[in-house]
N, C-alpha and C positions, 0 to 999 in steps of 0.2 A: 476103824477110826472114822471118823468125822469131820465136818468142817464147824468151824463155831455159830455158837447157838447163841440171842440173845443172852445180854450179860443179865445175873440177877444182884450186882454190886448194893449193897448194904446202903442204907442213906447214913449212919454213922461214916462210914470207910469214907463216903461220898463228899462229905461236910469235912474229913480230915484230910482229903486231896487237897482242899483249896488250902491249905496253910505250907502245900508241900509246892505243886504249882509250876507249871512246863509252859515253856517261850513256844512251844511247841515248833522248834528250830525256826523260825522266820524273824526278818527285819524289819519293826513297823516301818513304812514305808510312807504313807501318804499323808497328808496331813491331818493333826492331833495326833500323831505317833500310834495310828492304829497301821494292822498290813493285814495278809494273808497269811496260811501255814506255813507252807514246804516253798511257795515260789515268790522270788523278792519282786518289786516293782522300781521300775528305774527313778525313779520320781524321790525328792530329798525335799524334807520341811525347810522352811523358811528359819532363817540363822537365829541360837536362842533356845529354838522347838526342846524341849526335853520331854521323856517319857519312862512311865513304868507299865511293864506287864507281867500279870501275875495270872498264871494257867494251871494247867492243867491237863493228862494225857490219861484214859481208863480200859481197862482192856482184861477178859480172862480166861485162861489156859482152863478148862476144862479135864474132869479127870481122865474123861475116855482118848486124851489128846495124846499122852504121856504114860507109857505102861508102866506098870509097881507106882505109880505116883497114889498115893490114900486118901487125896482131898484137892479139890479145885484149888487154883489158884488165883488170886485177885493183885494186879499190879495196877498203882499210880507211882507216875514218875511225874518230876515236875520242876521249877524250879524260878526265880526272881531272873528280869532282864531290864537293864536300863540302856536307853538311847536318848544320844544328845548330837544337836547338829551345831556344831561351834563354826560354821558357815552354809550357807545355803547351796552350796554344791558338795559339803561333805557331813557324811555323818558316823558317827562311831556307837560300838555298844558292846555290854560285858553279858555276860550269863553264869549263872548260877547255878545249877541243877541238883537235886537229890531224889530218891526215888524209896515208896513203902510197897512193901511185899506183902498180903497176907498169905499162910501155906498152913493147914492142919490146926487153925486156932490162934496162929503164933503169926505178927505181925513184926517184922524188917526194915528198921528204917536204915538207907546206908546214903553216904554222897556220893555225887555224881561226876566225872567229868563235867569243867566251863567251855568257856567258850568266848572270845575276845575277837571283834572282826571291826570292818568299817563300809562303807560304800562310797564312792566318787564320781555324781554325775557328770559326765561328759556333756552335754548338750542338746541343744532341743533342736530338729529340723523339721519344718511343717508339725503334723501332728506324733514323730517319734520320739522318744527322750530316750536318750543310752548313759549305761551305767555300768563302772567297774567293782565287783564284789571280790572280795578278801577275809578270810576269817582262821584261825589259828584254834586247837584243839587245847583243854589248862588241863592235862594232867593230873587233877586231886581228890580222884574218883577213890572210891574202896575197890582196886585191881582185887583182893582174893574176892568180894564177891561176883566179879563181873561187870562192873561199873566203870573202868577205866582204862583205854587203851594203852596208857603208859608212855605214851608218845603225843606229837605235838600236832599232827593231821592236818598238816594247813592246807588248804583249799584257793583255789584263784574262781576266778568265772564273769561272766557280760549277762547284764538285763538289760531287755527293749520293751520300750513300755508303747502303745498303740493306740492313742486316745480316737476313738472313733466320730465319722462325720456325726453333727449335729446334737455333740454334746454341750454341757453348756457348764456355769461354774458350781450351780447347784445341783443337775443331773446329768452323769457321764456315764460311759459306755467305755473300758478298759479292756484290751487285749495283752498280756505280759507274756512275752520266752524267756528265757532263763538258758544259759549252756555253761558247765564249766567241770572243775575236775577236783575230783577228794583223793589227796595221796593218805595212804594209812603207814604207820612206819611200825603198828605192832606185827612182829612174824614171829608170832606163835597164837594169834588168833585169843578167846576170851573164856572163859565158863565162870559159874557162878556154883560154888561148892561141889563139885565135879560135873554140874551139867553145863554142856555147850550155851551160847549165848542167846539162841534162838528160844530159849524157856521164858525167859525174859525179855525180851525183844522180840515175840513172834513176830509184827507188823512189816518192822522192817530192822533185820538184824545188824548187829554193827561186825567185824570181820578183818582179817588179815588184807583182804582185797580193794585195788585204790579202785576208787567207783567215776563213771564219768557221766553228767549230772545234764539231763534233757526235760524241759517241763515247762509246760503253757497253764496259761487262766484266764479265764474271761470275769471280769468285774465289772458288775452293775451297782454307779452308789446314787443315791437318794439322798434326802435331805437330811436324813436320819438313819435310814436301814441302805446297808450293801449287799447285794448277794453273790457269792462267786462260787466258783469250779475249777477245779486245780486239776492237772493230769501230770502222773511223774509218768517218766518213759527213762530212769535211770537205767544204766548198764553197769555190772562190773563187771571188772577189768580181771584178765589170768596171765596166763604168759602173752596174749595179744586182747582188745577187746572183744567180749562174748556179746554180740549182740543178740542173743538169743537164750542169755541168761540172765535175765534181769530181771526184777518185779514190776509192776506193772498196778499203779493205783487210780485212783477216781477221788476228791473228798467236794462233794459237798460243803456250802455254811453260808451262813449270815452272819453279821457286823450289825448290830443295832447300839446308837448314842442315847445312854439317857440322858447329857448333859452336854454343855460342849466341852468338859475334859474330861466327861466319863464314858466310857463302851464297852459291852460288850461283845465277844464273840462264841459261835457254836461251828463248831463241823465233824466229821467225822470221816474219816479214812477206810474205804472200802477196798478190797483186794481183788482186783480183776484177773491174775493170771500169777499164781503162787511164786516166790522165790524160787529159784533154781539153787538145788546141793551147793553147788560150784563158790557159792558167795561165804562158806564158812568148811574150814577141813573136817569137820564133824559129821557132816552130810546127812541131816534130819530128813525126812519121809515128806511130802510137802503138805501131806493132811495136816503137821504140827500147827500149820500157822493159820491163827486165827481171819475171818474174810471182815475184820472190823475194827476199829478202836473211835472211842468216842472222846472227843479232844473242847476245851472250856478256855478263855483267857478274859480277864477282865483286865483294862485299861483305865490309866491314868496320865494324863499327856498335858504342858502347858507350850502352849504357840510362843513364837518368838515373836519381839516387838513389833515384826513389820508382817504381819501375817494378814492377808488380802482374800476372804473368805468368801465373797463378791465378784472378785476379780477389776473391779472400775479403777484400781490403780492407785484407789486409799487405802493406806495402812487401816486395820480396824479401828485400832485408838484415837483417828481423826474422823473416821465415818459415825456418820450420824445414825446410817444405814446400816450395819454391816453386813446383814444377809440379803441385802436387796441392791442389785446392779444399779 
């Protein structure tokens, strides 16, 4: 066996992702309701802000991955999220998910587990902003394909967001940690027509095991384009934490506006150091899991009335200015 090979995904399959569409689990976070992937930022839109994101997650199992398997496999998972900040220090948001399978010709659409959370910034000191995150697992996945843990997986955790010296309100320099914890309450773990989870999930598989959740980013935003770099250093958890059985990622991406309520984004999730067995009772070989997944989200976000894009302390609906101090 092998490690994965670029993908050769169909521009058909490509064009039908976008209608299926993954939050690709993050909380737009900063203002216009864009964020990052996998790490939140402590930072909440101004009271008002609403947003949609509509993505997308692509990735393929290869046949040499999977023994008796007769044909590659192609998954997009995906699905609809909205966030609304009905105050300037809190914000809330739902998800949606479903996910298409192609296997042997024959193409899978099934739903996903959602997903329902919130954020509560705590407060700004010098240049730190700290943030409480909370979010709840819905349940209304298709369990016999593997889609659903069947439990409710709520999650706690803290964001510190880092804005660096000599940023300013139209070019910043961002440093985000993230820490917190995934309880899982399914114990019997997942498969999907008798295969284990990791068929469908090679990147990062979902599992009987509560995971506890470590991950930085650096964000560079511009006037228009952002570029960041996410590092997961999750661990799960057995009868004590396995710190030396986790996965271990890298994602690259950019954030480009083509409007100011329209964005979007690109990155891709690289695999530094394979899942360990330990994280599913099936105990797959670690060649299964692919060293990549290529992940898409487009934005659609409206600023709340007092939104100060500037920074000089006008609302934009009185500024004459609005993008100029």
């Amino acid at each position: 066996m092998t490690l994965g090979r670029p993908s050769r995904i169909g521009v058909p399959l490509l064009l039908a992702s976008l209608l299926l569409a993954d939050v690709a689990r993050s909380l737009p976070a900063s203002a216009g309701g864009t964020g990052l992937w996998d790490v939140r930022a402590a930072t909440v839109p101004v009271a008002g802000t609403f947003g949609v994101q509509w993505a997308f997650s692509a990735y393929r199992i290869t046949q040499d991955k999977v023994e008796g398997t007769p044909a590659d496999r192609d998954l997009v998972d995906g699905g609809l999220q909205l966030v609304w900040s009905p105050r300037s220090s809190f914000e809330v948001f739902g998800i949606v998910n479903a996910a298409m399978s192609s296997y042997d010709g024959d193409r899978v659409f099934s739903p996903r587990d959602g997903r329902v959370g919130g954020k509560l910034r705590l407060g700004t000191w010098r240049r730190l902003e700290t943030a409480l995150l909370a979010h709840a697992n819905l349940p209304f996945g298709n369990r016999t394909r593997g889609f659903s843990t069947d439990s409710f997986d709520p999650a706690v955790g803290a964001a510190v967001s880092w804005r660096l010296p000599d940023s300013n309100t139209l070019t910043a320099a961002y440093v985000h940690f993230n820490v917190g914890y995934q309880f899982h309450g399914d114990d019997r773990g997942r498969a999907f027509e008798g295969w284990p989870p990791y068929y469908l999930e090679p990147v990062y598989p979902g599992g009987d095991k509560d995971r506890l959740d470590l991950r930085a980013a650096v964000e560079l935003r511009g006037e228009r384009a952002t570029l960041f770099l996410e590092l997961l250093l999750d661990r799960i958890a057995n009868d004590a934490l396995a710190w030396r059985e986790g996965p271990l990622f890298l994602t690259p991406g950019f954030r480009y506006a083509l409007a100011d309520e329209v964005s979007f984004t690109v990155g891709s999730k690289i695999t530094l150091a394979s899942d360990d067995p330990s994280t599913t009772r099936y105990r797959p070989p670690n060649e299964m899991y692919p060293d990549w997944q290529l992940t898409f989200a487009l934005t659609w976000s409206r600023d709340g009335r007092d939104v100060d894009r500037d920074g000089d302390g006008i609302p934009d609906w009185r500024d004459g200015c609005p993008n100029e101090p």
